[in-house]
C-alpha positions as a Markdown table, in Angstrom:
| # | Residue | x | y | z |
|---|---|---|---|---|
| 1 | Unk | 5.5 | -58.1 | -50.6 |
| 2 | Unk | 7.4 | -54.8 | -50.3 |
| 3 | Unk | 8.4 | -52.9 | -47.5 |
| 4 | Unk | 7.2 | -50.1 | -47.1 |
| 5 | Unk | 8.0 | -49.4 | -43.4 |
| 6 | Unk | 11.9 | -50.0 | -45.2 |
| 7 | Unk | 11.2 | -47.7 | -48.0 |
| 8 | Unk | 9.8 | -44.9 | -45.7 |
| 9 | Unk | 13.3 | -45.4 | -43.3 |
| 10 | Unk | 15.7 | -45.3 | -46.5 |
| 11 | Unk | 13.6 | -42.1 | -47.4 |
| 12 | Unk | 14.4 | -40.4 | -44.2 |
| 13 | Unk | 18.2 | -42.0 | -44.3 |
| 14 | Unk | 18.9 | -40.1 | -47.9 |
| 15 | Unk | 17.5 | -36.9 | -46.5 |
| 16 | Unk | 19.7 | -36.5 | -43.6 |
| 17 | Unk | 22.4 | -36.4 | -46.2 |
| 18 | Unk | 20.9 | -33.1 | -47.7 |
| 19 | Unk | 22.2 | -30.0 | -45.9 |
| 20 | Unk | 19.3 | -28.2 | -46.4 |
| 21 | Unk | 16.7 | -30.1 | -44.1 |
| 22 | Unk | 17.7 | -29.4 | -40.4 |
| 23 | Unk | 15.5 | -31.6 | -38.1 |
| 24 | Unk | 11.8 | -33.9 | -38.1 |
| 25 | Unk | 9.8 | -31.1 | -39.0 |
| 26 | Unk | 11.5 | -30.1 | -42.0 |
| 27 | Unk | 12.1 | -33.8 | -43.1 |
| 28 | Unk | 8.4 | -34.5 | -42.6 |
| 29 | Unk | 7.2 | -30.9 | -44.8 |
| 30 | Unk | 9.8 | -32.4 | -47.3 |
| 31 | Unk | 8.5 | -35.3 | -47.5 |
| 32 | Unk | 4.7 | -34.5 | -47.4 |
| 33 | Unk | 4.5 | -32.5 | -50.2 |
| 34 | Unk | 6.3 | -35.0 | -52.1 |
| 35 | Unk | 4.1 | -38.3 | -50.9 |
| 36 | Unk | 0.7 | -35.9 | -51.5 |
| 37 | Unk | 2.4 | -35.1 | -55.3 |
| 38 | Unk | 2.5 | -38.5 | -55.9 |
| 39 | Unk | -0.4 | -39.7 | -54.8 |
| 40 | Unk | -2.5 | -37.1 | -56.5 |
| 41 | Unk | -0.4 | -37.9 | -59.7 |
| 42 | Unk | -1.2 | -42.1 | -58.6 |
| 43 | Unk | -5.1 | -41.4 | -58.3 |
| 44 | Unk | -5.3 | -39.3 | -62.2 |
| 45 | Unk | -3.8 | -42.3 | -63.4 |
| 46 | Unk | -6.9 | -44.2 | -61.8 |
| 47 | Unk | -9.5 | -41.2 | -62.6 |
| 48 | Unk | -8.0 | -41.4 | -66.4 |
| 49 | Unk | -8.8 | -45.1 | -66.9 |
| 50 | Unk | -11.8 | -44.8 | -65.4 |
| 51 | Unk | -13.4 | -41.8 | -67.6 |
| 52 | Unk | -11.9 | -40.9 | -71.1 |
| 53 | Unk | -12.8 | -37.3 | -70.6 |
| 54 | Unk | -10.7 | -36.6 | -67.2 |
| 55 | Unk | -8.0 | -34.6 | -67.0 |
| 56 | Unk | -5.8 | -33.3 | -64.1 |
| 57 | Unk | -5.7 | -30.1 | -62.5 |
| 58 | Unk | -1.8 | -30.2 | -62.9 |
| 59 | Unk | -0.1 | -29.5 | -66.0 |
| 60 | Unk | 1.5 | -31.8 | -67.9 |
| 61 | Unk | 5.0 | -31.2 | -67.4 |
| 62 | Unk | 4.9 | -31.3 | -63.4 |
| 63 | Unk | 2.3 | -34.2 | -63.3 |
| 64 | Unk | 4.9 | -36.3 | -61.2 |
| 65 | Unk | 4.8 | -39.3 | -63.8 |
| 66 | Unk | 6.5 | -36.6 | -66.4 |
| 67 | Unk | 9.4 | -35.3 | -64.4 |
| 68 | Unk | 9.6 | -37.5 | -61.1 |
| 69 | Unk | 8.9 | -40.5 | -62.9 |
| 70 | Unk | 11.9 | -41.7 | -65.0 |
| 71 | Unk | 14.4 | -43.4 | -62.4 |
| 72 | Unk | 17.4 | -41.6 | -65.1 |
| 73 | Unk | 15.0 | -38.1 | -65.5 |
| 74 | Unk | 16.9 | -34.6 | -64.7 |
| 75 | Unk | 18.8 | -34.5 | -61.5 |
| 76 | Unk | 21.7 | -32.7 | -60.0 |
| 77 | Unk | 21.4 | -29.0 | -60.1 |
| 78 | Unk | 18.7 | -29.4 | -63.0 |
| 79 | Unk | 16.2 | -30.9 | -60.7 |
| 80 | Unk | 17.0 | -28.6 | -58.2 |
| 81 | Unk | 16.2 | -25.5 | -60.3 |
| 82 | Unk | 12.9 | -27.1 | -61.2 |
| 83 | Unk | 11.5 | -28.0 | -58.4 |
| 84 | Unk | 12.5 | -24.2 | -57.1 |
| 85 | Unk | 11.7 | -22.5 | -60.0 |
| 86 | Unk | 9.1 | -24.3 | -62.1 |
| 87 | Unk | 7.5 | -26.7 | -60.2 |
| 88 | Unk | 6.7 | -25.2 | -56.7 |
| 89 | Unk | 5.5 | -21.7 | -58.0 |
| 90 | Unk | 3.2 | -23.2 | -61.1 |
| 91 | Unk | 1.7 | -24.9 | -58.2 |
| 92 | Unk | 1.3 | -22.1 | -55.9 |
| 93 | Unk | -0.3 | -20.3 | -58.8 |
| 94 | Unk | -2.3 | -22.6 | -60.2 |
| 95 | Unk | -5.6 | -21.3 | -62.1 |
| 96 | Unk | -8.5 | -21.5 | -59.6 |
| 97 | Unk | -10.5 | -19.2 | -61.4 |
| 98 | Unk | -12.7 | -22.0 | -62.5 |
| 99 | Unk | -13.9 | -23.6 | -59.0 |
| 100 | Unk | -12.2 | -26.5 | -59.3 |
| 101 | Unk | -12.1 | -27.4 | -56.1 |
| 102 | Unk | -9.4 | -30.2 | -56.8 |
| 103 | Unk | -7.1 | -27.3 | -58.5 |
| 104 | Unk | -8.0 | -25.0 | -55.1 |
| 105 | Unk | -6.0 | -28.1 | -52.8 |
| 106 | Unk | -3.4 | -28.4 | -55.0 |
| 107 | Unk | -2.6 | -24.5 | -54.9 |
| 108 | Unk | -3.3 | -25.1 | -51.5 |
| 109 | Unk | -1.4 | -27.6 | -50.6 |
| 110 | Unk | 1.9 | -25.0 | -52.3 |
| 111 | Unk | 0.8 | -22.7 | -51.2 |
| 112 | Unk | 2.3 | -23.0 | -47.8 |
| 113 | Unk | 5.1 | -25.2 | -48.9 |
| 114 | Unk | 8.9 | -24.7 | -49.6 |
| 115 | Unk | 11.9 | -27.1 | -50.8 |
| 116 | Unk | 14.2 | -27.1 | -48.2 |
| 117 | Unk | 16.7 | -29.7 | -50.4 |
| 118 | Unk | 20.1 | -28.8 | -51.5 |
| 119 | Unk | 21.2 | -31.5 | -53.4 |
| 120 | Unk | 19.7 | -32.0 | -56.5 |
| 121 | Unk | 21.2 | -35.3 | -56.8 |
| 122 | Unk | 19.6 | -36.3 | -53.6 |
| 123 | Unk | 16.4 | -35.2 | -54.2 |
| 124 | Unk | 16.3 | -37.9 | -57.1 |
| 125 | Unk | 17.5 | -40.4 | -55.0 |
| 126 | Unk | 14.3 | -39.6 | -52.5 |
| 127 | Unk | 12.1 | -39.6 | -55.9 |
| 128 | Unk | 13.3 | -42.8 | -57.2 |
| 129 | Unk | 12.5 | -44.1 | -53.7 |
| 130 | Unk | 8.9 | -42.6 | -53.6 |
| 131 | Unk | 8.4 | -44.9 | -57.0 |
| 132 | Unk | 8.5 | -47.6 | -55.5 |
| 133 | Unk | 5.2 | -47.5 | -53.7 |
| 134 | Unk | 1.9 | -47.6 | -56.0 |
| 135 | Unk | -0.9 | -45.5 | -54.0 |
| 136 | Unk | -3.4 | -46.9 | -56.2 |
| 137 | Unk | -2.4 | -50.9 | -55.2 |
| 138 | Unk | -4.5 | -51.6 | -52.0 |
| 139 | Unk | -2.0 | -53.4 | -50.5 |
| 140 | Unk | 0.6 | -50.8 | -50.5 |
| 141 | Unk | -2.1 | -48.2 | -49.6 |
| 142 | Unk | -2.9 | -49.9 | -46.4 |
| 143 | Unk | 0.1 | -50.9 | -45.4 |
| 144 | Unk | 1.0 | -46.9 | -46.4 |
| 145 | Unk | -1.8 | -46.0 | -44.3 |
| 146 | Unk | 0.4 | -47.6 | -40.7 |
| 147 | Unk | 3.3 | -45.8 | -42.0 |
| 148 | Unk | 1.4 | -42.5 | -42.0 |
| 149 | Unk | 0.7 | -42.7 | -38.6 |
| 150 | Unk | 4.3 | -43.0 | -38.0 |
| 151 | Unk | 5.0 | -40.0 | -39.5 |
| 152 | Unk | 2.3 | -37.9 | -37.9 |
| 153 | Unk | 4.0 | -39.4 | -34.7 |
| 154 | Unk | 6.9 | -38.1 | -35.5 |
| 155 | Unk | 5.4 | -34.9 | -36.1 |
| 156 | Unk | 4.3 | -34.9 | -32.7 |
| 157 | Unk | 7.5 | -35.5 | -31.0 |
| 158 | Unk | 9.4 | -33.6 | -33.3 |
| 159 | Unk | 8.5 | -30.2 | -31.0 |
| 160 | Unk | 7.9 | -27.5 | -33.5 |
| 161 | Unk | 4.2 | -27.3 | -34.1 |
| 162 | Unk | 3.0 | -27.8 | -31.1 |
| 163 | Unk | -0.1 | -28.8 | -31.8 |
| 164 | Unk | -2.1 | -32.0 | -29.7 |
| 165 | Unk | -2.4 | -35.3 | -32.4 |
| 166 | Unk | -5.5 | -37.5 | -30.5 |
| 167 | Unk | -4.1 | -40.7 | -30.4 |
| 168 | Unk | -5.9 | -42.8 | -33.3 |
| 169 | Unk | -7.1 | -45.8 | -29.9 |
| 170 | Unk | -9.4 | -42.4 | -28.7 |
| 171 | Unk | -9.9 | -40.8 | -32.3 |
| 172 | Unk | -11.6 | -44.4 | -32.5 |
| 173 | Unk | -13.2 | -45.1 | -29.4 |
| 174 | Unk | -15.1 | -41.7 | -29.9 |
| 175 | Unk | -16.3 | -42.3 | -33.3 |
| 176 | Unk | -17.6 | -46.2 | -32.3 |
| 177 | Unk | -19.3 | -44.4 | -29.5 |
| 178 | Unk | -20.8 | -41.9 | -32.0 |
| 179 | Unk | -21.5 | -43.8 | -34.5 |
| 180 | Unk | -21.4 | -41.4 | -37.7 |
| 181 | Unk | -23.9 | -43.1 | -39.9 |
| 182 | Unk | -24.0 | -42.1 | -44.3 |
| 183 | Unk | -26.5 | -39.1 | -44.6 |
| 184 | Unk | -25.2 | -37.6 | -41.6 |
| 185 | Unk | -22.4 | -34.4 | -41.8 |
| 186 | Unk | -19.6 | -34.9 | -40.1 |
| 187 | Unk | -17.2 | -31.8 | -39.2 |
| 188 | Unk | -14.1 | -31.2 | -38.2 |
| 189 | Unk | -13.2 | -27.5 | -37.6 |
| 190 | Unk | -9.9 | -28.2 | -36.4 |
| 191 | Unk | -9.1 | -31.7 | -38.5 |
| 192 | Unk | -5.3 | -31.5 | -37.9 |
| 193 | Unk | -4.2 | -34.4 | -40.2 |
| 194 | Unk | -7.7 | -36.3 | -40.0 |
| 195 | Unk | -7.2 | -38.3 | -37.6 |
| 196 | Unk | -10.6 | -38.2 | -36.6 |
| 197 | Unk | -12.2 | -37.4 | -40.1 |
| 198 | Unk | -10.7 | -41.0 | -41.5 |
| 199 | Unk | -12.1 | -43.0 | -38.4 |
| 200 | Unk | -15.9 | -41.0 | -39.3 |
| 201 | Unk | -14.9 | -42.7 | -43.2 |
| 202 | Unk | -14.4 | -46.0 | -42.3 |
| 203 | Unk | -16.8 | -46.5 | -39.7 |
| 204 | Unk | -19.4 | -45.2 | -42.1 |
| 205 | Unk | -17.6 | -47.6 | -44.9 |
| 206 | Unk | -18.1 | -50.9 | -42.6 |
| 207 | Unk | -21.7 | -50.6 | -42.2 |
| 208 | Unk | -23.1 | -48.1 | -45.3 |
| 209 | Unk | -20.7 | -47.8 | -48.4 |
| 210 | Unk | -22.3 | -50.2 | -51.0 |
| 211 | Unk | -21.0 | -49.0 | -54.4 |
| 212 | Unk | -19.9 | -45.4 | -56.1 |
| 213 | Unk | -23.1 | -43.7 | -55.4 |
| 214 | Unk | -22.9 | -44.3 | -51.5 |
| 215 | Unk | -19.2 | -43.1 | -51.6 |
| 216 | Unk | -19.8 | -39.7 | -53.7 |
| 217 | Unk | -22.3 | -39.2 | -50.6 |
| 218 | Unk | -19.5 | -40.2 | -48.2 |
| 219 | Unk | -17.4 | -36.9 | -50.0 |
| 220 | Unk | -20.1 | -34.9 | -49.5 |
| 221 | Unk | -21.2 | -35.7 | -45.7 |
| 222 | Unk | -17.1 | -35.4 | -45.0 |
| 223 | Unk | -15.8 | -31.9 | -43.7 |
| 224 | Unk | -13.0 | -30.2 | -42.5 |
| 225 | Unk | -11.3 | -27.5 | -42.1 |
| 226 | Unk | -7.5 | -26.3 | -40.9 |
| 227 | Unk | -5.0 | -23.3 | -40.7 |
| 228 | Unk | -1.8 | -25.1 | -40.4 |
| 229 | Unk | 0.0 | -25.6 | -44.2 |
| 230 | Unk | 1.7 | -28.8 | -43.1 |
| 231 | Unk | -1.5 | -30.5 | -41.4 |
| 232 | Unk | -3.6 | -29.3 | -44.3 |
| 233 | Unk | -1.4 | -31.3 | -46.5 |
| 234 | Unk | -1.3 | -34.5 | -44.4 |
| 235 | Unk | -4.9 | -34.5 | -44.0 |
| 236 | Unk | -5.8 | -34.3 | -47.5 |
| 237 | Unk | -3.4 | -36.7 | -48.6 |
| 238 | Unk | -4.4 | -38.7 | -45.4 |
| 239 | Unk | -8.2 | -38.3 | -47.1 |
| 240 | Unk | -7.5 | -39.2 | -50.6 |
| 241 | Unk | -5.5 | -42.3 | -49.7 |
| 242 | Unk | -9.4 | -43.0 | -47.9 |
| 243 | Unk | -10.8 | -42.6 | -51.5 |
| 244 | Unk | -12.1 | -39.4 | -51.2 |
| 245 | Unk | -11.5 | -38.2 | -54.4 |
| 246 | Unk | -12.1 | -34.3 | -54.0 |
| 247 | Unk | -11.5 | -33.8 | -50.0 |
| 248 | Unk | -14.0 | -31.2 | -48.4 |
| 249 | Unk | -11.3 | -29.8 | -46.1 |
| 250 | Unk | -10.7 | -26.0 | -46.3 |
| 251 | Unk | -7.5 | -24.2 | -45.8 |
| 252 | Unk | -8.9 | -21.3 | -43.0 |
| 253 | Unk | -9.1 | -20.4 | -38.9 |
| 254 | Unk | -12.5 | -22.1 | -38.2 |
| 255 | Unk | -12.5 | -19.7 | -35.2 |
């Protein structure tokens, strides 16, 4: 079995050699909109063997299998003028005309989010790292899942946000005591990363989720909503890695 506790460390070990990330925060923005580009690449892999007529949201050429993909793909300055110029804008300005509401995360997700890597060269050391974790194995998406909370802890202590993170022994007391049940909505108006949203998914999972019908009610009954660029990510990431394929969370001040 891999490690991906290891794999998560080397990440953050190749990064501190890039000039351009300066402290956790930074690290952990880089690195989120990386591991949520992945992951939504890793689950249209999953949606396109499972239905001939799905198609992603993201264009071809910056699906991340296309560009991210190839261990000897573009690197050096290259990457670094694709990821600046291409990738990140076509994101950010992504057609949401339709109501997609899997193309309105994505833009989402960009649009609050910037490349702070300098080195094109070790940007594709950090993508060739990424590669080696499959979201859509179980096993690595569990084991992902205790690694996520490490970087959410880090996010805490790293000082910039601010923000409170419940700690997941209270997120979980408090939904055991409250016992969401499928059919009933459960909302979040301040969901941070979903800490508390995810405990709601599984506690309704163990005792209600019985095949694909129960779950699309799960992603109905699911909802949350949050200002923060960087938490909106996490939690919608955090949420998809929970097999919520579309997330209900939207990107506004509840207040």
């Amino acid at each position: 079995m891999k490690d991906i506790g290891n794999i998560i460390k080397s990440l953050q070990n190749i990064m501190w050699r890039d000039q351009g990330v300066s402290g956790d925060a930074q690290r952990i923005e880089q690195l989120g909109w990386m591991i949520s580009l992945k992951i939504l690449d890793d689950k249209d892999k999953e949606l396109e063997l499972l239905n001939d007529k799905y198609t992603s949201v993201i264009p071809k050429k910056f699906q991340w299998r296309n560009w991210a993909g190839n261990p000897e793909g573009i690197t050096g300055d290259e990457l670094k003028e694709f990821v600046d110029a291409k990738l990140i804008p076509a994101l950010k300005n992504l057609d949401i005309s339709t109501g997609n509401k899997r193309a309105l995360i994505v833009h989402e997700i960009f649009d609050g989010t910037n490349n702070y890597m300098k080195d094109g060269t070790v940007i594709r050391q950090v993508l060739n790292k990424l590669n080696e974790i499959d979201f859509n194995s179980s096993e690595d998406r569990h084991v992902f899942g205790d690694i996520y909370e490490t970087i959410l802890k880090d996010l805490q202590s790293s000082g910039k946000y601010g923000e409170f993170y419940t700690p997941r022994a209270i997120t979980e007391f408090i939904t055991e005591t409250i016992n969401p049940r499928l059919g009933e909505k459960v909302l979040d108006p301040a969901c941070g990363t979903g800490g508390f949203l995810t405990s709601a998914i599984e506690n309704i999972r163990r005792q209600d989720i019985k095949g694909v019908k129960n779950l699309r009610q799960l992603e109905k009954d699911i909802h949350g909503m949050e200002l923060k660029p960087l938490p909106f990510m996490l939690c919608v990431t955090n949420l998809i890695l929970h097999d919520i394929e579309v997330p209900n969370v939207d990107y506004i001040d509840s207040l």
